[in-house]
C-alpha positions in Angstrom: -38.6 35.0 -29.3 -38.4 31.7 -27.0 -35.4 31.7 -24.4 -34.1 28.0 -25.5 -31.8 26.2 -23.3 -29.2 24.0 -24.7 -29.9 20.5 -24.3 -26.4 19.4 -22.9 -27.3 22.4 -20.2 -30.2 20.4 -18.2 -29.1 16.6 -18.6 -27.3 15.0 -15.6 -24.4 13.1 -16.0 -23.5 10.0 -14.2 -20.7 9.9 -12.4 -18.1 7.5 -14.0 -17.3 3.8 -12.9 -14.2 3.6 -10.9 -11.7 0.6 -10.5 -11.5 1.6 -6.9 -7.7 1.8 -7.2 -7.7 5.2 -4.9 -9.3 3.4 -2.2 -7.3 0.6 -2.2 -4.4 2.9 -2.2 -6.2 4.9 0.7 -6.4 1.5 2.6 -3.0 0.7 2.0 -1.3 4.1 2.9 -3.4 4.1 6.0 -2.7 0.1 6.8 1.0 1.0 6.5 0.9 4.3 8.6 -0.4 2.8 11.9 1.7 -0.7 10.8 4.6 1.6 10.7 3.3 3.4 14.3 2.6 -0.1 15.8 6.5 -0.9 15.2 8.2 2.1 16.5 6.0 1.2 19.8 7.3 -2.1 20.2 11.1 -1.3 19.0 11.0 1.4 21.7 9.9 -1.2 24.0 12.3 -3.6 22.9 15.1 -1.1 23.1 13.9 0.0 26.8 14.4 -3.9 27.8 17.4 -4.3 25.9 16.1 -7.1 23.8 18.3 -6.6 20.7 17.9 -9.8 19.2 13.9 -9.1 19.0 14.6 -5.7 17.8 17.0 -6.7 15.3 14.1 -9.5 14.1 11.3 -7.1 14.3 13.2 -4.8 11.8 13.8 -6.7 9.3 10.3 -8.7 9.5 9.1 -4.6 9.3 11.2 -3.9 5.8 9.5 -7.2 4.2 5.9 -6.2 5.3 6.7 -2.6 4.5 7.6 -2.6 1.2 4.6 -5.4 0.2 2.8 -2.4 2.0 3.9 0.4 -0.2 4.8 -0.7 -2.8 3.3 -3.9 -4.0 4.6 -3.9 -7.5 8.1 -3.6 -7.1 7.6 -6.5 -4.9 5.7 -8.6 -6.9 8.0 -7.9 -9.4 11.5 -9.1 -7.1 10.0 -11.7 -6.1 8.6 -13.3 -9.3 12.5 -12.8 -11.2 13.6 -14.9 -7.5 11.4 -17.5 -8.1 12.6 -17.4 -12.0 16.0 -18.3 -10.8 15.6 -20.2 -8.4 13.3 -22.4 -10.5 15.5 -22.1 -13.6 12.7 -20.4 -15.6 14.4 -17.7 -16.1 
């Protein structure tokens, strides 16, 4: 009797087609991190010299950039309802 081996057992698969979405969100996450380190550099700095005005400015332009960093959606989201008001489209 012939050993058989299933036909499923020998074929290769391809790997599936991704979107790329997990790099993107690898790119982002890493983007942000050293973003987020290249702003605690320069707010120490700016601290240091007592510069508060430019510290003040730098942290707030850092929230903004931040959150279209992390979380792109919610931000796209808040700014398109804005726009809808301020427009009167909404």
């Amino acid at each position: 009797m012939a050993h058989r081996i299933p036909p499923v057992a020998h074929e290769i698969l391809a790997a599936p087609l991704t979107t790329g979405a997990e790099l993107k969100d690898w790119i982002l996450i890493v983007v942000g991190n050293l973003f987020a380190a290249f702003l605690a550099i320069r707010a120490v700095g700016f601290f240091i010299k007592d510069e508060w005005g430019k510290m003040i400015t730098l942290a707030v332009g850092a929230v903004f950039v931040g959150a279209i960093i992390w979380a792109p959606d919610a931000v796209q989201g808040f700014l398109t309802g804005v726009w809808g008001k301020v427009s009167g489209t909404a």
